[in-house]
N, C-alpha and C positions, 0 to 999 in steps of 0.2 A: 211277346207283346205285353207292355203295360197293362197292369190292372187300371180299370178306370176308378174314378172317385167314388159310384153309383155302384162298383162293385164290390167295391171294401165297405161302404155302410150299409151296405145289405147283408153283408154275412152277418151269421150268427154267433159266431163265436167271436168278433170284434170286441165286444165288450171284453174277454176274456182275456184276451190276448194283450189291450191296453194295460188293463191294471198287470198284466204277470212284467209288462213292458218299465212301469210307471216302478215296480218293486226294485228292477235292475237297475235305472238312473237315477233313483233316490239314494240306492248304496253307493254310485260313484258320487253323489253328492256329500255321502257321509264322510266316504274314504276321503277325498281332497275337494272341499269344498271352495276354494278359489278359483281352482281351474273349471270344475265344474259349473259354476255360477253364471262363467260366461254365456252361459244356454240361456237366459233369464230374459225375460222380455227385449228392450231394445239392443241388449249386449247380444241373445240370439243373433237377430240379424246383423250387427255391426262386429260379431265374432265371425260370421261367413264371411264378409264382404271383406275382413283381415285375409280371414286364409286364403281365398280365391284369389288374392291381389298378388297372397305369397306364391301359391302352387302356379300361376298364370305366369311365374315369372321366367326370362328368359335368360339360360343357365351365362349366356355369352359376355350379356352384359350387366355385370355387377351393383348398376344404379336400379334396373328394374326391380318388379317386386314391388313388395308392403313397405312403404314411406310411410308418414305421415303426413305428407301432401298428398301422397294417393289416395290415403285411406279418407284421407276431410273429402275429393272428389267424390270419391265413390259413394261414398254415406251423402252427398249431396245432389248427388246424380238419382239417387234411388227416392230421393226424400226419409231417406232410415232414422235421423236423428240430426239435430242442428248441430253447429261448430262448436259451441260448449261442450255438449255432450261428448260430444265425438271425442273432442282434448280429456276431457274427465277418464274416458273410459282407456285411452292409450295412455295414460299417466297414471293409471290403476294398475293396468297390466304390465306395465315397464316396474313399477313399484315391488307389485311381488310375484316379478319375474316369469312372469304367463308368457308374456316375449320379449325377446331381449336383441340389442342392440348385435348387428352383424360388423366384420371387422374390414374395412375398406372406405373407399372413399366414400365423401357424402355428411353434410353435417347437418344437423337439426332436424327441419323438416325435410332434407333430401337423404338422410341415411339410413341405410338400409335397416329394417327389424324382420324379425325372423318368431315365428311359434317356438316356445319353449319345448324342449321330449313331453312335460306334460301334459300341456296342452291337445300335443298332437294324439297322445293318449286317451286321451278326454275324449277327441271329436270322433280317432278311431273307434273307441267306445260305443258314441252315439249312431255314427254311420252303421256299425254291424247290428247295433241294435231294431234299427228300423230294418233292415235287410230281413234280421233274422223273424222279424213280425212279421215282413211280407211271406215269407216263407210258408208261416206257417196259416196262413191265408189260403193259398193256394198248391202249396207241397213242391213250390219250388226249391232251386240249390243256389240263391244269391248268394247269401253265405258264403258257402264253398269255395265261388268262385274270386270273390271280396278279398278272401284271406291264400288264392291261389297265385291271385296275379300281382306280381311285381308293380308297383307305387298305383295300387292300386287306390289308395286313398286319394291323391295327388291329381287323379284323374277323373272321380266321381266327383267330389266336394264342390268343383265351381259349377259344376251342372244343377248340383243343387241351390245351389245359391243362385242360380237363376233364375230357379223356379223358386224359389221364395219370394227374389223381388216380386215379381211378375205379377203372383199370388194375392188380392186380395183379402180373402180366407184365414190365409195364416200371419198378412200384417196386419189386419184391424178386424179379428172378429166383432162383429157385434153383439147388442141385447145384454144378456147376462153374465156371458164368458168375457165380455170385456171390461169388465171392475174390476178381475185380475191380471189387466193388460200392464199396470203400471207399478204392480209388486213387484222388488228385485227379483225376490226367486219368484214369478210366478209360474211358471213351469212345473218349479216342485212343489207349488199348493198346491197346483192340480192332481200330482201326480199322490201325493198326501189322499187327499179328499177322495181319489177317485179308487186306491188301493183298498180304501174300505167299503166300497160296495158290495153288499149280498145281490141274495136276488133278487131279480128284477120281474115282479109282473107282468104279466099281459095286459093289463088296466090300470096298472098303479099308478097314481099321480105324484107320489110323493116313493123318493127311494133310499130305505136308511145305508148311512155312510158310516155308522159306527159310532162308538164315545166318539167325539172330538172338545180335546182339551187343547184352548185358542192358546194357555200359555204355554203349554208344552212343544205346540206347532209352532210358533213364535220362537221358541226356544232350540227345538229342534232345524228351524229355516234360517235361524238367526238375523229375524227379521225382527223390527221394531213391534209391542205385540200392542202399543198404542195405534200404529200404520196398521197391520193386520185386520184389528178390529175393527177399524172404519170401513174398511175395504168388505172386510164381510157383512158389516151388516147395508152396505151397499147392495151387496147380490142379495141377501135377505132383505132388504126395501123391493126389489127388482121382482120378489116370488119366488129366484131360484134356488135359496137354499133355506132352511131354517131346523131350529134346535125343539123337540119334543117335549123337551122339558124346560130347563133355566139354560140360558145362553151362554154358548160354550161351556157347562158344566152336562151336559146331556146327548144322550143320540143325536146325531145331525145326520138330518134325510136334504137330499137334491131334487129338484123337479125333473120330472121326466124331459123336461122341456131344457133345460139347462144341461143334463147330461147329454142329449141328444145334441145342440150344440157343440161341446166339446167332442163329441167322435163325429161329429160333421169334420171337424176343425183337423181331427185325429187321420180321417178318413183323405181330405185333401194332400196332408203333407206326407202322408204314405205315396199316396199317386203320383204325386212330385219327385220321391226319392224312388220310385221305381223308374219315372221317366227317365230319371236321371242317369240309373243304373241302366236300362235298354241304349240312351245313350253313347254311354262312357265303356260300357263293360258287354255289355247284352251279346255282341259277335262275339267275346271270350265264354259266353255262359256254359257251361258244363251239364251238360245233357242229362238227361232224368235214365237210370240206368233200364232197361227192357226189362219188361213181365214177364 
C-alpha cells in the first residue's frame, strides 16, 4: 500500500532524506546538464508528458507515440504550457539532441520522435531516486524491484505522469515556493538552497542554509544571475528567505514556513511516485526478507 502524503511529511527524517536526495540530482545536473534541465519547472511537466506519449506508444503501429502534434495536445489537454512554449521546448530538445527524430513514415508534425539513451538515463536516474527515498522512509525494496523488472521504467513513468497532472500541489505550489516556479532550473535552486541546511529547531523561525553566494549559484545553475536575483529577492520580499548579513555575500537562512512548503511539495510527489509504483510495479514487489 502507498504511503500517503500525511505520512511522508510527518516522518522525521524527511528532511534528511530530501537534501541527501537534492545532493544525488544536483550531480546529474552537473555531470550533463541539458539532459538533466528538462526536470526544471515547465520542461518537468512537458518532459513527462514527452515520455508517457513515447512509452504509451503502441509497438504495431509505427505513427503512434511522441509526435509533435501529440505532444502540442497533450500539453494542451493538461493545460501544462501554451503552443509556443511547447514548440520552444521540442526545438530545444531536437537541437541538442535530448530527442531525436525516429526513422519511418511521417513528416513534421506527424513524425515520430524518440528519448535520446540520455535522456532516458536522466529520467531513469530520477525515477530510482525517488524510489530509493521512498525506501528509506519506510524500509521498503522499491528499488530492488525498479532495477529487477524488465522495462520497468516504460511502465511506471506514465503512472507518474498522471499523477502529476492531476496534482495541484506539484503544478502551481503557492505562497513562497512559487517565485521559484518560473526559474529554468528551479528544481536545482531548491535543491541548492535546501542541501545547505543544518539544524533545524524545535522553535526556530528562521533556518540557516549556509554561505550562499547568488553569483556562484547563478554560475553554477547557469542561470541568468540578473533573473536569479529578482526571483530571490521576490521570496525575500514574501519573508521566506533572507541573508544575515549583505545580500548574497552572507549566511542565508529560510523561514520555517517556506521550507515547510517545499517538503509539503516534497511530500506530495513522493506519494504520487509511490502510487504510481503500487500501480505499475507494486504485484511484482519483492518481499521484505523474514526476521
Amino acid at each position: 500500500m502507498a504511503l500517503t502524503v500525511d505520512d511522508i511529511a510527518a516522518h522525521p527524517a524527511l528532511l534528511g532524506l530530501v537534501q541527501r536526495q537534492s545532493r544525488a540530482l544536483f550531480a546529474v545536473y552537473e555531470a550533463d546538464p541539458r539532459a538533466a534541465a528538462v526536470f526544471g519547472n515547465q520542461r518537468y511537466l512537458m518532459a513527462h508528458a514527452a515520455f508517457a506519449l513515447h512509452f504509451r506508444r503502441d509497438t504495431a503501429d509505427p505513427r503512434s507515440g511522441l509526435t509533435v502534434a501529440r505532444f502540442f495536445d497533450e500539453i494542451a489537454k493538461h493545460e501544462i504550457a501554451s503552443r509556443n512554449t511547447g514548440h520552444a521546448f521540442i526545438n530545444e530538445m531536437l537541437k541538442y539532441g535530448i530527442v531525436q527524430h525516429t526513422p519511418g513514415a511521417g513528416d513534421g508534425r506527424t513524425r515520430p520522435i524518440e528519448p535520446a539513451p540520455s535522456a532516458l538515463e536522466a529520467l531513469t536516474t530520477w525515477v530510482a531516486t525517488q524510489l530509493m527515498t521512498l525506501d528509506a522512509l519506510d524500509g521498503g525494496r522499491r528499488l530492488e524491484t525498479f532495477r529487477a523488472v524488465p522495462a520497468a521504467l516504460e511502465a511506471i513513468q506514465p503512472w507518474i505522469a498522471d499523477g502529476l497532472f492531476a496534482s495541484g500541489a506539484t503544478r502551481a505550489p503557492e505562497h513562497t515556493y512559487a517565485h521559484f516556479i518560473w526559474v529554468n532550473s528551479r528544481g536545482f535552486v531548491m535543491d541548492w538552497l535546501t542541501a545547505g541546511i543544518g539544524d533545524v529547531g524545535p522553535d526556530a523561525a528562521r533556518i540557516t542554509a549556509g554561505l550562499v553566494s547568488v553569483a556562484e549559484m547563478a554560475k553554477a545553475l547557469k542561470l541568468s544571475q540578473t533573473h536569479l536575483t529578482r526571483r530571490l529577492r521576490d521570496a525575500e520580499a514574501a519573508g521566506g528567505i533572507g541573508w544575515e548579513g549583505k545580500r548574497g555575500r552572507s549566511a542565508m537562512w529560510v523561514s520555517r514556513g517556506f521550507l515547510h512548503e517545499y517538503l509539503q511539495v516534497q511530500a506530495v510527489k513522493f506519494a504520487l511516485v509511490d502510487t504510481a509504483f503500487d500501480l505499475s510495479l507494486g504485484r511484482r514487489r519483492l518481499e521484505k526478507p523474514s526476521q
